[in-house]
N, CA, C and O atoms as a GROMACS GRO file, in nm:
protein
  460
    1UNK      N    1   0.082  -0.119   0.000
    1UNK     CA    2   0.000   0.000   0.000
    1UNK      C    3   0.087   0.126   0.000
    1UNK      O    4   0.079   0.218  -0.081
    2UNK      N    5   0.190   0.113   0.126
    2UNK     CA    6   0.264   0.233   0.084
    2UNK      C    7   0.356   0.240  -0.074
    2UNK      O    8   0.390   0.328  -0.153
    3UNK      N    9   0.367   0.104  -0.062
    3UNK     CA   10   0.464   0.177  -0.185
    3UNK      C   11   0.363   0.240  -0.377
    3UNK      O   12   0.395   0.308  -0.475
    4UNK      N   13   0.238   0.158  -0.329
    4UNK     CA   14   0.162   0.269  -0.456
    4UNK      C   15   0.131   0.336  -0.429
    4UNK      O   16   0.098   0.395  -0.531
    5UNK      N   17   0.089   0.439  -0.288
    5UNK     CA   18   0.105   0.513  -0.281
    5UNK      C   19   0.194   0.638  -0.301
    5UNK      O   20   0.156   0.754  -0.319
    6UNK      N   21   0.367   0.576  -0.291
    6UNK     CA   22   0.483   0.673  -0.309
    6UNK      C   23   0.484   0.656  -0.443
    6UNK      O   24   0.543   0.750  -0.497
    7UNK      N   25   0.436   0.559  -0.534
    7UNK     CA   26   0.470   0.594  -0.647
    7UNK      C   27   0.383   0.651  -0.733
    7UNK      O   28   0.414   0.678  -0.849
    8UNK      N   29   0.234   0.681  -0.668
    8UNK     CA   30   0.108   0.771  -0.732
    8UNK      C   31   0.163   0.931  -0.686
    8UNK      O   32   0.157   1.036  -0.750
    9UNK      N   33   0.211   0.908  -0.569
    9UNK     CA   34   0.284   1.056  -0.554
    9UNK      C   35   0.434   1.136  -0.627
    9UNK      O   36   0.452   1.256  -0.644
   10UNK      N   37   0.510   1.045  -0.655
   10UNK     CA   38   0.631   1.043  -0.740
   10UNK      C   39   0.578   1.114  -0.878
   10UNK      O   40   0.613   1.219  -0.931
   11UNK      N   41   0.428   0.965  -0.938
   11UNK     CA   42   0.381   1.002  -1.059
   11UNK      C   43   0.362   1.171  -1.093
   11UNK      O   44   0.410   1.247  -1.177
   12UNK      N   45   0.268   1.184  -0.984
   12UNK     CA   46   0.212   1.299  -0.988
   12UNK      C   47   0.298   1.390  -0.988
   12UNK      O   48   0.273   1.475  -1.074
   13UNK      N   49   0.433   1.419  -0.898
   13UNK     CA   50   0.532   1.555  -0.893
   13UNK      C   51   0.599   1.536  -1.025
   13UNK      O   52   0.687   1.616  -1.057
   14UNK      N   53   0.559   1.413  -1.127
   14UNK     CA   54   0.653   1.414  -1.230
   14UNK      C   55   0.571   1.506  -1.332
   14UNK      O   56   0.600   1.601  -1.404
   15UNK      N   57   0.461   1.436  -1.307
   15UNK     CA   58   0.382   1.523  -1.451
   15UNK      C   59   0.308   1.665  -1.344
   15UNK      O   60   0.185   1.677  -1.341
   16UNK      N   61   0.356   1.715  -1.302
   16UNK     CA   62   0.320   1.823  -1.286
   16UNK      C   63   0.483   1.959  -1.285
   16UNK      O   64   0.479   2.081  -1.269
   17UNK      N   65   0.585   1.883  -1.304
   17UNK     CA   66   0.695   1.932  -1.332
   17UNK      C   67   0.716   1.932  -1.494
   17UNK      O   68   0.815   1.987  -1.542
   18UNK      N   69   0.636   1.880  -1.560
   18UNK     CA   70   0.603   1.858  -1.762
   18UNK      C   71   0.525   1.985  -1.793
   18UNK      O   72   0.504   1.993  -1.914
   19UNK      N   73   0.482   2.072  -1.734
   19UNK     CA   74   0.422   2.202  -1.776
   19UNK      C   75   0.519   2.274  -1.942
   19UNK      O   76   0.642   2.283  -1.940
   20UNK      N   77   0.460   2.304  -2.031
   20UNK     CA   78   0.524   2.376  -2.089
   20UNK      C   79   0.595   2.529  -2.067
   20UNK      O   80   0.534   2.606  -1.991
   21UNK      N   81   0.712   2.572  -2.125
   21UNK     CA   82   0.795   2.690  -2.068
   21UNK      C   83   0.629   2.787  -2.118
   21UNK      O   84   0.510   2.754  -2.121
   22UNK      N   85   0.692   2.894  -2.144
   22UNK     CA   86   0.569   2.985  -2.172
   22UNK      C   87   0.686   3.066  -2.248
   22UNK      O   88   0.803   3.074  -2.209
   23UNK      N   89   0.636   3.120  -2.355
   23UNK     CA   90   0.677   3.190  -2.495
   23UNK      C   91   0.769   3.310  -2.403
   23UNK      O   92   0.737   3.346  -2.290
   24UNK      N   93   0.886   3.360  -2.476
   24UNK     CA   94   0.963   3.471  -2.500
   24UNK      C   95   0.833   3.562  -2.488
   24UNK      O   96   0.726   3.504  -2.507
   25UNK      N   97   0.830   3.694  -2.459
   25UNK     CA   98   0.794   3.782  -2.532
   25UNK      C   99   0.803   3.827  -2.644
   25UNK      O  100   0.910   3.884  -2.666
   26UNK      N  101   0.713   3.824  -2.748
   26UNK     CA  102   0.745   3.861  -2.890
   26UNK      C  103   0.739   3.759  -2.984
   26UNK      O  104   0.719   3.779  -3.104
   27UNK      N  105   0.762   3.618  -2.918
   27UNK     CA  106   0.782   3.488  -2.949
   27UNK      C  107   0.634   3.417  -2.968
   27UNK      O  108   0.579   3.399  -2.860
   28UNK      N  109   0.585   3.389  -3.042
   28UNK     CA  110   0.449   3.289  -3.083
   28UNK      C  111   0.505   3.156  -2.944
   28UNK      O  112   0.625   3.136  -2.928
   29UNK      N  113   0.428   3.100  -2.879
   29UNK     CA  114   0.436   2.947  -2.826
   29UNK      C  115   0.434   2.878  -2.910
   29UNK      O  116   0.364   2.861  -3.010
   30UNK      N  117   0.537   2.822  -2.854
   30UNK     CA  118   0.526   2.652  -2.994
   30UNK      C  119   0.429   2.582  -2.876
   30UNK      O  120   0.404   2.589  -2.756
   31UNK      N  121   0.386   2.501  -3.010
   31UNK     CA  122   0.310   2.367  -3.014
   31UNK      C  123   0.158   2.447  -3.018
   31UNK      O  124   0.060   2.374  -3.017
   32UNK      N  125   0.134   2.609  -3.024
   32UNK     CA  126  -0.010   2.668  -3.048
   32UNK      C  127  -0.001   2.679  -3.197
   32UNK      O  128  -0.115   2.710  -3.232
   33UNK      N  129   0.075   2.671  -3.303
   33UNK     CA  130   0.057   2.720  -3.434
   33UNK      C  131  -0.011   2.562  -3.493
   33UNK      O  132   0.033   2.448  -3.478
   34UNK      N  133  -0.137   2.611  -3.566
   34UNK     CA  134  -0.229   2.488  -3.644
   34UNK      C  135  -0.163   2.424  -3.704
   34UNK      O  136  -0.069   2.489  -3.752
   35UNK      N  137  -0.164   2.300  -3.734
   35UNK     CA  138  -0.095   2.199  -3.777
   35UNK      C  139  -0.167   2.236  -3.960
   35UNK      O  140  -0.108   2.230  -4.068
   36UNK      N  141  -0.314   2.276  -3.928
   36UNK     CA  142  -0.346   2.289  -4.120
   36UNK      C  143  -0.252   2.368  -4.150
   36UNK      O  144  -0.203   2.316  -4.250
   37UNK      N  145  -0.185   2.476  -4.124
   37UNK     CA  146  -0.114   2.547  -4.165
   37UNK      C  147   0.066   2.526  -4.243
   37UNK      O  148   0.148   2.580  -4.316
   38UNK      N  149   0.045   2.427  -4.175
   38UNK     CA  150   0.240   2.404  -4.199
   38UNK      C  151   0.230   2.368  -4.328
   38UNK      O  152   0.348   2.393  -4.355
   39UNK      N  153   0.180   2.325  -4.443
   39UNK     CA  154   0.216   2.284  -4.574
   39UNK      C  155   0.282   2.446  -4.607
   39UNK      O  156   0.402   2.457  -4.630
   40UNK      N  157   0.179   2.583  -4.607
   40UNK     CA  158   0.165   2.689  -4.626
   40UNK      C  159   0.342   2.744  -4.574
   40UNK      O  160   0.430   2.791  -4.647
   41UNK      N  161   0.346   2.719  -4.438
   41UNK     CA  162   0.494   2.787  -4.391
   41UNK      C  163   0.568   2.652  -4.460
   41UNK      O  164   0.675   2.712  -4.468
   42UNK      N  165   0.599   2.528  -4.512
   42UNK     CA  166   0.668   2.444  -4.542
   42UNK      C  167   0.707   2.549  -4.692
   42UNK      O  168   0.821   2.584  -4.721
   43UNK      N  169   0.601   2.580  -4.759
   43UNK     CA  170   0.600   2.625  -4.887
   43UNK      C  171   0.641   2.794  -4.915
   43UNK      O  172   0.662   2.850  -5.022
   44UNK      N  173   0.644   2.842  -4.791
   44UNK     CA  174   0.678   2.960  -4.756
   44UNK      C  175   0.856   2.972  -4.765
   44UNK      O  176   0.933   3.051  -4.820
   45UNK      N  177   0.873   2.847  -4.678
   45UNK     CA  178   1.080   2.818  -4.645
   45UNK      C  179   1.083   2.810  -4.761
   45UNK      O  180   1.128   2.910  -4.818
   46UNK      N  181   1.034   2.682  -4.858
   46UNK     CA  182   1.118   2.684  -4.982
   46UNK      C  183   1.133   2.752  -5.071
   46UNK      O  184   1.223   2.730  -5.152
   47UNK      N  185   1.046   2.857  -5.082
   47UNK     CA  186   1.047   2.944  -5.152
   47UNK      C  187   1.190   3.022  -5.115
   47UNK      O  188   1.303   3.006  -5.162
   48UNK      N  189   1.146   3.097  -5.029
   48UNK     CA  190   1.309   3.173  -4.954
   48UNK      C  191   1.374   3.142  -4.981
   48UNK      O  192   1.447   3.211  -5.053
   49UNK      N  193   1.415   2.987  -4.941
   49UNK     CA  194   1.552   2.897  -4.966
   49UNK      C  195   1.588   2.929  -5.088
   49UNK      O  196   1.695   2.984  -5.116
   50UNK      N  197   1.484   2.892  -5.185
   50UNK     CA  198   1.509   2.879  -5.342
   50UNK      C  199   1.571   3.029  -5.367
   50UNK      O  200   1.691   3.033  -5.393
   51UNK      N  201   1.504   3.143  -5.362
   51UNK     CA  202   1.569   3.273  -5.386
   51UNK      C  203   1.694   3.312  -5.308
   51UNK      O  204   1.732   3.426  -5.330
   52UNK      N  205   1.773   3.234  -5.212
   52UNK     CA  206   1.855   3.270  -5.102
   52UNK      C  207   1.961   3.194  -5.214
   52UNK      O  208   2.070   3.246  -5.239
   53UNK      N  209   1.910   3.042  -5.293
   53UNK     CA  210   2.009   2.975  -5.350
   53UNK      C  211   2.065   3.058  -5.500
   53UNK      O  212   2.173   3.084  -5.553
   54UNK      N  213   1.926   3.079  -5.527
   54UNK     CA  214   1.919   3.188  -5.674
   54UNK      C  215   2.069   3.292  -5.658
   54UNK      O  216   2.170   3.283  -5.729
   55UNK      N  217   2.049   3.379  -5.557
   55UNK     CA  218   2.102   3.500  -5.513
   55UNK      C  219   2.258   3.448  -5.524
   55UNK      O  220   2.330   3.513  -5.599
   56UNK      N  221   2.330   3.311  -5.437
   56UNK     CA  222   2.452   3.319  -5.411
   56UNK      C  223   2.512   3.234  -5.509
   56UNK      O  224   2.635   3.231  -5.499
   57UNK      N  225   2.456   3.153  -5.617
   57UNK     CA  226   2.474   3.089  -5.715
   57UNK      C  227   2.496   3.267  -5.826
   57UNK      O  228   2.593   3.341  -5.846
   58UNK      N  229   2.382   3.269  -5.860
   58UNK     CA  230   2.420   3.410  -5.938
   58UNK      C  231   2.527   3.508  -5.904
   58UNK      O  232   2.585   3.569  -5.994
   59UNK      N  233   2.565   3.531  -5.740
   59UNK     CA  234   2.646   3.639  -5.736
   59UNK      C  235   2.783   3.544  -5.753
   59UNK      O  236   2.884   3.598  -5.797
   60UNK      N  237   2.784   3.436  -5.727
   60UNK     CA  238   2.920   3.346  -5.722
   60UNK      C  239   2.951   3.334  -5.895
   60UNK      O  240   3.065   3.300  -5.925
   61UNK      N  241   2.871   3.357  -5.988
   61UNK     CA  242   2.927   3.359  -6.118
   61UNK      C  243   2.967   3.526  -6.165
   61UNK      O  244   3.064   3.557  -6.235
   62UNK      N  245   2.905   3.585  -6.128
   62UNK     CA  246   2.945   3.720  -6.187
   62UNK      C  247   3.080   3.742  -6.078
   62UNK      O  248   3.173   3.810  -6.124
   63UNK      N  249   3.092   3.701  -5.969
   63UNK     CA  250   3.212   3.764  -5.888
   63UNK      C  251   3.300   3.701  -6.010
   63UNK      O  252   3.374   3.766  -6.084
   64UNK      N  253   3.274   3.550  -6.014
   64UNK     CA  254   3.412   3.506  -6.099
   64UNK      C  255   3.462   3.588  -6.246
   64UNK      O  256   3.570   3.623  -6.293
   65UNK      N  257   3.316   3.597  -6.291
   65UNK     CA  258   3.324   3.704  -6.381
   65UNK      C  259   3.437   3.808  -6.437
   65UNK      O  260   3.508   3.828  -6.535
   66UNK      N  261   3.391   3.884  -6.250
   66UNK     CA  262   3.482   3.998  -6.243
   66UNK      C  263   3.656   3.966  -6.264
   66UNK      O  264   3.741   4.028  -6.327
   67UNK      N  265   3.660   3.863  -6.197
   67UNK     CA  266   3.790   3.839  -6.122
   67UNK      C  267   3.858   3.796  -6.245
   67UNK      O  268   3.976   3.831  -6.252
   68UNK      N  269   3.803   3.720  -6.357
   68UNK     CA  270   3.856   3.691  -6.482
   68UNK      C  271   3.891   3.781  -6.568
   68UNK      O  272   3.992   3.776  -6.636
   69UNK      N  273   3.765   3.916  -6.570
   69UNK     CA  274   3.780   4.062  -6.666
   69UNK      C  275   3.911   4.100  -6.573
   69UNK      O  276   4.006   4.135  -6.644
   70UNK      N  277   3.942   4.101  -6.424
   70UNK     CA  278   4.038   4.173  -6.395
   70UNK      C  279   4.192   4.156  -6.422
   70UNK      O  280   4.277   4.242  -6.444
   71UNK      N  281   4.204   3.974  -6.410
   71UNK     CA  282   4.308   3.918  -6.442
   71UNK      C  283   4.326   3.946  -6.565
   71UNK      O  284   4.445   3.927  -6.588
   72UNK      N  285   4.248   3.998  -6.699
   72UNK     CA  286   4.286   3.978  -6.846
   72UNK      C  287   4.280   4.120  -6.875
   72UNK      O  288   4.346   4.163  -6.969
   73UNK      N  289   4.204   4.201  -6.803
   73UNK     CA  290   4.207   4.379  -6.884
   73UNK      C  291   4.332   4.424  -6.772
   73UNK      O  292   4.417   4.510  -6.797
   74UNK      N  293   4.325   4.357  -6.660
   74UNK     CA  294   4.399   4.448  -6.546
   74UNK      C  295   4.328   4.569  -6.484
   74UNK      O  296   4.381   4.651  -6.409
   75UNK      N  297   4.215   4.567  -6.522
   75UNK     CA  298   4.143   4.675  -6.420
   75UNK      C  299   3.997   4.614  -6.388
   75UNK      O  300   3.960   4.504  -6.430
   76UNK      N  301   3.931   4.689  -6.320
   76UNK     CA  302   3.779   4.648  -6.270
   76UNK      C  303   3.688   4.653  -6.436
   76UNK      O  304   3.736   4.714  -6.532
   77UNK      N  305   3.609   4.608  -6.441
   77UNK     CA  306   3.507   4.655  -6.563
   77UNK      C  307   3.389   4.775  -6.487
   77UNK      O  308   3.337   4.773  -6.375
   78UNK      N  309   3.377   4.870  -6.596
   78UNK     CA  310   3.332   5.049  -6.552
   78UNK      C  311   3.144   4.971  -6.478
   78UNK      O  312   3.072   5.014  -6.387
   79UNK      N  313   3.130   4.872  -6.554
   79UNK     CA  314   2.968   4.846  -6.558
   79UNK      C  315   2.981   4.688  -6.581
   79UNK      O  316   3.055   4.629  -6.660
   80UNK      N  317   2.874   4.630  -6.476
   80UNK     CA  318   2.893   4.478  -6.506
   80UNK      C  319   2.789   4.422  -6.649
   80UNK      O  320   2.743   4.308  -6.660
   81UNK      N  321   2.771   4.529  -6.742
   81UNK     CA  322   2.753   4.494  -6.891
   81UNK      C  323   2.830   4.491  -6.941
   81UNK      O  324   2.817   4.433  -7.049
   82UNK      N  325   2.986   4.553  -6.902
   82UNK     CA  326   3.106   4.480  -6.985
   82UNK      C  327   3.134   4.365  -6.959
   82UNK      O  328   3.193   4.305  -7.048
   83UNK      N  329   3.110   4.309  -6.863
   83UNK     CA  330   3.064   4.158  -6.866
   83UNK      C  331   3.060   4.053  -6.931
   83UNK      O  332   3.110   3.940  -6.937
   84UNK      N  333   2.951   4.150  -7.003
   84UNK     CA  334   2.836   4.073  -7.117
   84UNK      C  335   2.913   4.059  -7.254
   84UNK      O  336   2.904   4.126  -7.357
   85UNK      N  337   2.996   3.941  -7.221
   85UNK     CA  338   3.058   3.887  -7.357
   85UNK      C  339   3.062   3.712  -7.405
   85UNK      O  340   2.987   3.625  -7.360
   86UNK      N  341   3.148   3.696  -7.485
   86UNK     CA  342   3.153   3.519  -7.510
   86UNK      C  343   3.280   3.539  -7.401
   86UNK      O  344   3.284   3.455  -7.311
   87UNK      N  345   3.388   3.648  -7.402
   87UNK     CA  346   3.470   3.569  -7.250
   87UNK      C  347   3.425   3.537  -7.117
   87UNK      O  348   3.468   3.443  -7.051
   88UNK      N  349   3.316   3.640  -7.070
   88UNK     CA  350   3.276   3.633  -6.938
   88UNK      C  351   3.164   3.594  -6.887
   88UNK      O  352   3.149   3.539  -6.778
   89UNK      N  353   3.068   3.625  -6.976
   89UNK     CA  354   2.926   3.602  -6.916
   89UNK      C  355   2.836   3.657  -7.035
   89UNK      O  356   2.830   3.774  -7.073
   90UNK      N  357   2.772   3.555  -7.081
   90UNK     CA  358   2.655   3.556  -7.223
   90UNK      C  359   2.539   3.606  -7.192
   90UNK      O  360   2.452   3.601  -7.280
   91UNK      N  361   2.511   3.660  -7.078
   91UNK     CA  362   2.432   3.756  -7.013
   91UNK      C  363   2.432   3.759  -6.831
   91UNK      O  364   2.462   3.666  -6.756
   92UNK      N  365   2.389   3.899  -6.792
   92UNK     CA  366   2.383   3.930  -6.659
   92UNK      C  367   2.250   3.787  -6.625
   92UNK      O  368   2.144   3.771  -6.686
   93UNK      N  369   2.299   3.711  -6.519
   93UNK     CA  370   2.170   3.618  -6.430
   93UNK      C  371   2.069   3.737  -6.362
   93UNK      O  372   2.081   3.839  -6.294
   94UNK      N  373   1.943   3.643  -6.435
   94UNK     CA  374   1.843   3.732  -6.368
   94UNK      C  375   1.802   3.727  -6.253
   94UNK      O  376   1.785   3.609  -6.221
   95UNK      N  377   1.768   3.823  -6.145
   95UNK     CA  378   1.757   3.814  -6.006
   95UNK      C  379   1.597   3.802  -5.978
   95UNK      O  380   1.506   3.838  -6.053
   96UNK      N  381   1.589   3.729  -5.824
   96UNK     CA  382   1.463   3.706  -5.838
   96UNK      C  383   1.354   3.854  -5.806
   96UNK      O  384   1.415   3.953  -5.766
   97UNK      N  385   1.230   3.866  -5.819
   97UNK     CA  386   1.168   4.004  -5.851
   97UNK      C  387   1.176   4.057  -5.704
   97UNK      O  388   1.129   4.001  -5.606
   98UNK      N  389   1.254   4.195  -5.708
   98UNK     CA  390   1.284   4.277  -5.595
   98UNK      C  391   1.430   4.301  -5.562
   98UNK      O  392   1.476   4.385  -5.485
   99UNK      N  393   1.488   4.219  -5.631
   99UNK     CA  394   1.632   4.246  -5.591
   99UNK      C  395   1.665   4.277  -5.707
   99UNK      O  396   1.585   4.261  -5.799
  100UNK      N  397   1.810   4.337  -5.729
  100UNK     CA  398   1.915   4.428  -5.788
  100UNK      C  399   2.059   4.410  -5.786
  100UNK      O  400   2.072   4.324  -5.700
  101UNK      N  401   2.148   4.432  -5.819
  101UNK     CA  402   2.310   4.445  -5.820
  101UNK      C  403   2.343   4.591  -5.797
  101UNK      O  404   2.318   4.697  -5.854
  102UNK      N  405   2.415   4.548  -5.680
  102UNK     CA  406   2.495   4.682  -5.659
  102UNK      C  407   2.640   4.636  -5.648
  102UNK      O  408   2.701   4.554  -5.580
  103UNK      N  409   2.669   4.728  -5.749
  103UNK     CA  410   2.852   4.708  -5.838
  103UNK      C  411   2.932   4.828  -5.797
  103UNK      O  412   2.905   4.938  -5.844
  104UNK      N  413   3.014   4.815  -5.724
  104UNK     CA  414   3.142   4.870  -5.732
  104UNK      C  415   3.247   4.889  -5.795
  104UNK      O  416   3.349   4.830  -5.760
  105UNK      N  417   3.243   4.991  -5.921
  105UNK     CA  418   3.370   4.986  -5.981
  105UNK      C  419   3.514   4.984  -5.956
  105UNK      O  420   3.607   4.915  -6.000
  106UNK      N  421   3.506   5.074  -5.879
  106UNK     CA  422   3.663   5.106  -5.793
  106UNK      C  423   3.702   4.958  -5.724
  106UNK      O  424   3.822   4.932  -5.738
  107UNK      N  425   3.649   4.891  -5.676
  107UNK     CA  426   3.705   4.796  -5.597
  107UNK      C  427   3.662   4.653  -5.644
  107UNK      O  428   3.726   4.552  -5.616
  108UNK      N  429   3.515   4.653  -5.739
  108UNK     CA  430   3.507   4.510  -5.810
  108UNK      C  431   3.402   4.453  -5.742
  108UNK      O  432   3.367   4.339  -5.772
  109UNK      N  433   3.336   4.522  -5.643
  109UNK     CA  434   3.257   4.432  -5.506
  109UNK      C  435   3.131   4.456  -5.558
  109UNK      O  436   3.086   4.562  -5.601
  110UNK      N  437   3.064   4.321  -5.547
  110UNK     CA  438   2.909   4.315  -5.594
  110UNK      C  439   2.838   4.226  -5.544
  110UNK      O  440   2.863   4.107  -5.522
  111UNK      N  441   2.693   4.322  -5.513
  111UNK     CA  442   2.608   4.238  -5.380
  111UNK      C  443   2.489   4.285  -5.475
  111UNK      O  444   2.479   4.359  -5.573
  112UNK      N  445   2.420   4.221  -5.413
  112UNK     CA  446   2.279   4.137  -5.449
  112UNK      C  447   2.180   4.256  -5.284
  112UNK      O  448   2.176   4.247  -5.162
  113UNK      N  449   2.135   4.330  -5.367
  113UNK     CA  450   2.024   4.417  -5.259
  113UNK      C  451   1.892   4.412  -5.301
  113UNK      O  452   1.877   4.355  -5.409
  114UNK      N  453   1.785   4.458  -5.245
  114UNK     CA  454   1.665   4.506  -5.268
  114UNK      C  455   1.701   4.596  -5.344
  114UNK      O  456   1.809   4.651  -5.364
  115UNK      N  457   1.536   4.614  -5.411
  115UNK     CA  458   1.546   4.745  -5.521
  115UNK      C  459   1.483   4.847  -5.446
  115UNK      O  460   1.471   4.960  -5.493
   0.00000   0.00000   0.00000
C-alpha cells in the first residue's frame, strides 16, 4: 500500500513538473501554431531557400566574372555589362523580382540588394 502510494505521488510531482515553458515575449508558443497550416509555412521556407540559392549561385558567377575581366584587362570593368561577352558572361543572371546588383567599380565588389 505504501509503496503505490509513493509511487502515485512520485507520478504525480513528475507530470506536474512537464508544464510547458511559456513563450519569449514577442515569441508565438510553440506547439499553439495549427498543424493545417504548416504545408503553407513548409512552402513559404522553400520558396526563400530557393531565392537565397538563386542569389549566391548568381552572385558566385558574376564575382568570378569579375575576377577573370580583372586578371585579363587588369582593371575592374566600368559596368557589369562589360561583362556581357563570349569571354565572361553571355548575359547578366536574372535576379529574383525585388532584388538588384549593386557594383562597385573602384574595388570590383558586388552584392545582391533590394530594389
Amino acid at each position: 500500500m505504501k509503496a503505490t502510494l509513493f509511487l502515485a505521488l512520485l507520478a504525480g510531482l513528475a507530470l506536474a513538473g512537464c508544464k510547458p515553458k511559456p513563450a519569449a515575449p514577442g515569441q508565438a508558443p510553440q506547439g499553439s501554431e495549427n498543424p493545417l497550416d504548416a504545408p503553407g509555412r513548409y512552402g513559404n521556407v522553400l520558396v526563400q531557400a530557393q531565392k537565397q540559392a538563386v542569389k549566391t549561385v548568381d552572385l558566385a558567377g558574376v564575382n568570378q566574372a569579375i575576377k577573370m575581366f580583372h586578371a585579363q584587362e587588369g582593371r575592374f570593368p566600368k559596368t557589369l555589362d562589360e561583362l556581357v561577352s563570349p569571354d565572361y558572361l553571355p548575359k547578366l543572371p536574372d535576379l529574383p523580382q525585388g532584388l538588384k546588383y549593386d557594383y562597385q567599380p573602384d574595388t570590383g565588389e558586388v552584392k545582391i540588394v533590394p530594389n
